[in-house]
KOLGUFI-93783 format. One line per 10 residues: their letters; for each residue z, y, x of C-alpha. Coordinates in Angstrom, 1 decimal, decimal comma, padded with zeros to 4 digits. Layout:
# KOLGUFI-93783
A = Z:Y:X | ...
END
This chain:
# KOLGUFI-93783
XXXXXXXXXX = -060,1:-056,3:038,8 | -059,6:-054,4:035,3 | -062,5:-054,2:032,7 | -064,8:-051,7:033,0 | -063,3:-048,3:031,4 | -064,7:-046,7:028,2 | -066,2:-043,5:030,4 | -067,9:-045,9:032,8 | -069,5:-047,6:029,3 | -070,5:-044,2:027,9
XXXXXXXXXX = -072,0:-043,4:031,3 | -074,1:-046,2:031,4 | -075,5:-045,6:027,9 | -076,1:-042,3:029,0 | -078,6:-043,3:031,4 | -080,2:-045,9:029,1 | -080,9:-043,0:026,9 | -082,0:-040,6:029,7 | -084,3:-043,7:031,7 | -086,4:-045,5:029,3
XXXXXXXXXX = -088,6:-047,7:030,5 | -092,0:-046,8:031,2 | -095,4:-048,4:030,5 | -097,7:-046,0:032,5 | -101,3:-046,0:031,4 | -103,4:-045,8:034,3 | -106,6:-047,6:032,9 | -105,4:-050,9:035,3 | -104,9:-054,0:032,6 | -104,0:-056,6:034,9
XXXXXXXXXX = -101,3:-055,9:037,7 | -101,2:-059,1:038,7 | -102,7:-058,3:042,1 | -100,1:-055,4:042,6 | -097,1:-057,3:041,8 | -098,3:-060,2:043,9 | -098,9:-057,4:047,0 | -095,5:-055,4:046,6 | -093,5:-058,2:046,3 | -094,8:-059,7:049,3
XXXXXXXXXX = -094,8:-057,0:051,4 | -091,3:-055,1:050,1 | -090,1:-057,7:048,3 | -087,2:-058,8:050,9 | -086,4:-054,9:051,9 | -085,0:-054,7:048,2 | -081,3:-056,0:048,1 | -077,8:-056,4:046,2 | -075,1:-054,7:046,8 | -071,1:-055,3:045,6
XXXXXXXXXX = -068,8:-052,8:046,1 | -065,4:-052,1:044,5 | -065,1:-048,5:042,8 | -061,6:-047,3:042,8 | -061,3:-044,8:039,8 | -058,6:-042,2:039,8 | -057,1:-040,2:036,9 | -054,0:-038,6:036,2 | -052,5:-040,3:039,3 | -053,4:-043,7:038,3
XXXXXXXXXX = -056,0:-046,1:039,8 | -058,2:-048,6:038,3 | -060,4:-051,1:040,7 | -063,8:-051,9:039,5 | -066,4:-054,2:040,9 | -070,0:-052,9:040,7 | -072,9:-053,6:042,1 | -076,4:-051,7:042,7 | -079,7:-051,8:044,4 | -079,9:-050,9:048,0
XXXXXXXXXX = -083,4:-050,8:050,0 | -083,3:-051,6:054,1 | -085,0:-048,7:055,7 | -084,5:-049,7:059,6 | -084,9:-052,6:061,3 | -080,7:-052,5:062,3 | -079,7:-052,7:059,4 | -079,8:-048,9:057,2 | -079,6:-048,8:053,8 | -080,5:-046,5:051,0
XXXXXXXXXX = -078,6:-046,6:048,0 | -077,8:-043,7:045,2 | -075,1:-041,1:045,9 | -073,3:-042,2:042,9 | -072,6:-045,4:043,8 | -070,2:-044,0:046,7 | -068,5:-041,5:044,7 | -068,0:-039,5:041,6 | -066,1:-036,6:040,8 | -066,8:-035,7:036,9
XXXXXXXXXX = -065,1:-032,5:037,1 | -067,9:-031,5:039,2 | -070,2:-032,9:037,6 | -069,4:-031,4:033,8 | -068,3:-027,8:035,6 | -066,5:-025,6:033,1 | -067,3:-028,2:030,4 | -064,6:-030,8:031,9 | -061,6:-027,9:030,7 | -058,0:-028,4:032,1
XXXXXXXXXX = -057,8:-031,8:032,0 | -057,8:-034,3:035,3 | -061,4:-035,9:035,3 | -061,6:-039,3:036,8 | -063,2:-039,6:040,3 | -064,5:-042,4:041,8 | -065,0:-043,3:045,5 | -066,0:-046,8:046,4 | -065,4:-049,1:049,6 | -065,8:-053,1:050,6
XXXXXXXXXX = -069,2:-052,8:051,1 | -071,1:-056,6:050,2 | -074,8:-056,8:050,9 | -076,7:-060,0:050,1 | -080,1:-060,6:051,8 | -083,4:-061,5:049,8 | -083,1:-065,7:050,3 | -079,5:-065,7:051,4 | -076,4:-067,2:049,8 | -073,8:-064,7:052,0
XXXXXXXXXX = -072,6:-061,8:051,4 | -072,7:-059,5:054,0 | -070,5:-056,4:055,0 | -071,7:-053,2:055,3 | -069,8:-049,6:055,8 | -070,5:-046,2:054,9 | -072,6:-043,7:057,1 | -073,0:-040,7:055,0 | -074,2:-038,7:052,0 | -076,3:-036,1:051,0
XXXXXXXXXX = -075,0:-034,9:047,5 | -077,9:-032,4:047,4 | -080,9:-035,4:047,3 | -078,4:-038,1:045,7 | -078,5:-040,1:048,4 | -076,5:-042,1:050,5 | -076,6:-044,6:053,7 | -074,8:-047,6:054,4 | -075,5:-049,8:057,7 | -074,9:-053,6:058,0
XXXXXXXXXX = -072,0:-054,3:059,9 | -074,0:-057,3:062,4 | -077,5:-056,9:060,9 | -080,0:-060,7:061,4 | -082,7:-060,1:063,7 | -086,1:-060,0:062,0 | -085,5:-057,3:059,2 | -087,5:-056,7:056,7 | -087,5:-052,9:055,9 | -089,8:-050,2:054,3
XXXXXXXXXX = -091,0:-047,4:056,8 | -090,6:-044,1:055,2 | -093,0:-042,1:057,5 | -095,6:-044,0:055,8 | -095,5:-042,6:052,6 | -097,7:-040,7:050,3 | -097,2:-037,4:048,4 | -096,8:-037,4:044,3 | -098,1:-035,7:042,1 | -098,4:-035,5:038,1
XXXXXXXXXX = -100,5:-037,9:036,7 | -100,1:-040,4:039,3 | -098,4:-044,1:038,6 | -095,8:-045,7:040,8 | -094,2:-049,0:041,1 | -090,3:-049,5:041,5 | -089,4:-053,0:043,1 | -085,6:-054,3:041,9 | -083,8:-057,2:042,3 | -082,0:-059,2:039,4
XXXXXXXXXX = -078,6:-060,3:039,3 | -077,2:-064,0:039,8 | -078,0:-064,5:036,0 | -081,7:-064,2:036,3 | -081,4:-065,5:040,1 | -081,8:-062,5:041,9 | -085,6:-062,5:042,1 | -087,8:-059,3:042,4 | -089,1:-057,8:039,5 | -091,1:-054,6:038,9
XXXXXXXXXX = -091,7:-052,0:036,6 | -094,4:-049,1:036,1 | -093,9:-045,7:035,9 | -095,9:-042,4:035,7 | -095,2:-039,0:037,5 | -095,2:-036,7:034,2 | -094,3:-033,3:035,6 | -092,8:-031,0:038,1 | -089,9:-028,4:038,3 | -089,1:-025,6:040,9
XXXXXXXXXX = -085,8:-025,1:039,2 | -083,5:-025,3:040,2 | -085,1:-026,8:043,1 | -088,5:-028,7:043,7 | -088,5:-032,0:041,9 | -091,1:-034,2:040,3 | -090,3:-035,5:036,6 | -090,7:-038,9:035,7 | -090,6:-041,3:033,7 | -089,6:-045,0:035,0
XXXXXXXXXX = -086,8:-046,7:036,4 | -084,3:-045,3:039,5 | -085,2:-046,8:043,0 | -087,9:-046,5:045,6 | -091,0:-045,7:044,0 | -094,3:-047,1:045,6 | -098,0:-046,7:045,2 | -100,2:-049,7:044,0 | -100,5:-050,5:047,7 | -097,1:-050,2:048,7
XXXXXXXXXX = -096,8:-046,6:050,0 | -093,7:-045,0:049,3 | -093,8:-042,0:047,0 | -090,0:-040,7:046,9 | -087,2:-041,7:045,6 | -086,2:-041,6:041,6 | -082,7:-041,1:039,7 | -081,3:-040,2:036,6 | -079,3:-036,4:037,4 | -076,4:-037,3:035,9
XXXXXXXXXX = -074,7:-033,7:035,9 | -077,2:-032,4:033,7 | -076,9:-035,4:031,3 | -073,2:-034,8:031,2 | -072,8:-031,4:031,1 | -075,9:-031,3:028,2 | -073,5:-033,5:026,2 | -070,3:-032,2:026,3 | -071,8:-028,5:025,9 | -072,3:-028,6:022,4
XXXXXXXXXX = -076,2:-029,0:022,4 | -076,4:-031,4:019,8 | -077,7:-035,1:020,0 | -080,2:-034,6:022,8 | -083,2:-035,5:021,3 | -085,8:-033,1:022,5 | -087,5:-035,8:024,8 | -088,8:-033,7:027,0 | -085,7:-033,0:028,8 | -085,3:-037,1:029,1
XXXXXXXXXX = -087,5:-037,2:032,1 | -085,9:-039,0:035,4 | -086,1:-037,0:038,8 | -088,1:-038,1:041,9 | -087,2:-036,3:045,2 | -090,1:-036,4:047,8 | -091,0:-038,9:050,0 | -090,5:-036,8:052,9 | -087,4:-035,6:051,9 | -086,0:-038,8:051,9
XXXXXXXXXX = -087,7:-039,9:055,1 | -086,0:-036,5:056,9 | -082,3:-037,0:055,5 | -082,6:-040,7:056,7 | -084,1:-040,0:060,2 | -081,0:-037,7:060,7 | -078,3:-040,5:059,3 | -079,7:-043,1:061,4 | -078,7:-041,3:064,5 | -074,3:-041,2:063,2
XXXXXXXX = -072,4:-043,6:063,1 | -070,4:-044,9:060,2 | -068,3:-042,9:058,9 | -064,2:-043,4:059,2 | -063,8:-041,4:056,2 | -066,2:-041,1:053,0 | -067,9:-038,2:054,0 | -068,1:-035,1:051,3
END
């Protein structure tokens, strides 16, 4: 594997910038209760995933090893992880702003899951994506009986003002436990479609007793496309917000990927 190229570093300042984290003042002072609760009951659904991301450009291929959080959402073994861990086509993403020149895309394969608890790494294989939520599914190749998984029917809606919880995992470094951070639903847009704005970390965000609320990510098109389209350094924060799409948004798009199987070819 070949270090990780100068765009992939800019891109992950990029989000650092766009995602800070968020210490949402909901009048709670101790969340010691909370933590103790989500952990316990989501705790296991929240897993590592390696894959390796072959970036193209110009004709020539680079193979990177990456890894990012994934959440079980069925008891055989579905996962949800973000659309842009599968693939990326920057062209796209930066539009008329990428000019003549080949843009590096990235599509991703070898599909590693590890387990809350477990030392093995398990494979895993593409079902699909929905480029319009950011989402994508993958599905454990011989999923272990006795799953732990979060129901996405049982969520709740959000809605400004309201505090969520994201549950991640560490890596090998800090021993891969669960950790969580707080976050606060700050606003919502109906353009260019209906989103809530937030501010918090991207994952599965859950209310203080463990409902799912939707599902937040950085939109890295508009990040991009703001800075390469000559609008200065970005610092009007309140374009810095994250996106959350709607629990039962998610919920819908995963119903329908749990009935296909996985996918021969990365699905566009």
């Amino acid at each position: 594997m070949k270090r990780t190229a100068p765009w992939l570093i800019s891109l992950a300042l990029c989000c650092a910038i766009a995602a800070p984290a968020a210490l949402a003042q909901s009048g709670v002072q101790d969340y010691r209760p909370i933590y103790r609760s989500l952990t316990a009951k989501h705790g296991d659904a929240v897993v590592t995933v390696k894959f390796v991301m072959s970036v193209t450009t110009s004709g020539k291929e680079e193979r990177i090893e990456d890894r990012t959080q994934a959440l079980l959402v069925s008891a055989d073994g579905l996962l949800l992880v973000p659309d842009r861990a599968v693939s990326m086509d920057f062209k796209q993403l930066m539009g008329s702003s990428a000019g003549q020149g080949a843009a590096p895309v990235a599509k991703s394969s070898e599909f590693r899951v590890r387990l809350a608890g477990s030392e093995d790494w398990l494979p895993a294989d593409l079902v699909t994506r929905d480029t319009q939520i950011g989402l994508a599914w993958l599905r454990l190749r011989k999923p272990p009986a006795g799953l732990s998984f979060v129901n996405l029917d049982e969520g709740v809606v959000a809605e400004p003002g309201m505090t969520f919880f994201s549950l991640l995992r560490t890596s090998d470094e800090w021993g891969g436990v669960p950790v969580f951070r707080i976050g606060s639903v700050i606003g919502e847009t109906h353009t260019p479609k209906t989103l809530l704005l937030v501010d918090g970390v991207p994952g599965m965000a859950f209310s203080a007793d463990g409902a799912p609320m939707g599902y937040v990510d950085v939109d890295f098109p508009r990040l991009l496309r703001a800075r390469t389209a000559g609008q200065g350094l970005g610092l009007d924060m309140a374009d810095s917000a994250l996106q959350m799409t709607p629990i039962s948004k998610v919920a819908a798009a995963t119903h329908l990927a749990q009935k296909l199987p996985v996918a021969t070819t990365a699905p566009k």
